[in-house]
N, C-alpha and C positions, 0 to 999 in steps of 0.2 A: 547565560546566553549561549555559550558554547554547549551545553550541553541540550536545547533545543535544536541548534544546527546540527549537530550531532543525531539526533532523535531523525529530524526531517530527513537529513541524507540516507541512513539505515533505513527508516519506514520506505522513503523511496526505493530499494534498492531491493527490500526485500516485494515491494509490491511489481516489482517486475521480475522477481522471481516467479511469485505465486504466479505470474501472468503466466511465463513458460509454464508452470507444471499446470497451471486448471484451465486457463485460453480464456475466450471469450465467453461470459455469463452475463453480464447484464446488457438490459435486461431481461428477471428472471422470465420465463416463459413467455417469450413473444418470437417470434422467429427471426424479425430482422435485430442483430446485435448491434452493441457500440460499436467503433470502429478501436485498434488496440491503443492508442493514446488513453481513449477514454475511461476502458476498462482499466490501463493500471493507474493511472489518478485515482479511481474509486479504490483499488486494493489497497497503494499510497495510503489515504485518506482514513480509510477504515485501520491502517495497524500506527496510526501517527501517536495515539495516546495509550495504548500498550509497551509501543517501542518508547516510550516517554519514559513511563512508568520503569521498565525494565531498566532502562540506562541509569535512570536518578538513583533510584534504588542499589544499583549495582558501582555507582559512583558516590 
């Protein structure tokens, strides 16, 4: 359990990273964007089971 919460807080933390360094992308090619809430939930979301992977793995 803890090492899910663990996962979730990192995946989040890095997905508002990614938000600083790449900004607003989705979505892809249309000109009006998410707003940035939205876009790093999707960053979030998309590194939840890598950042999973790496912690278990590493733990």
């Amino acid at each position: 359990m803890a090492i899910l919460i663990l996962s979730l807080v990192v995946a989040v933390v890095l997905g508002c990273v990614i938000w600083l360094l790449i900004g607003d992308r989705f979505p892809l090619k249309a000109e009006m964007k998410f707003p940035a809430h939205n876009n790093i939930a999707i960053y979030a979301i998309l590194l939840i089971i890598p950042v999973y992977l790496v912690v278990f793995i590493t733990f």
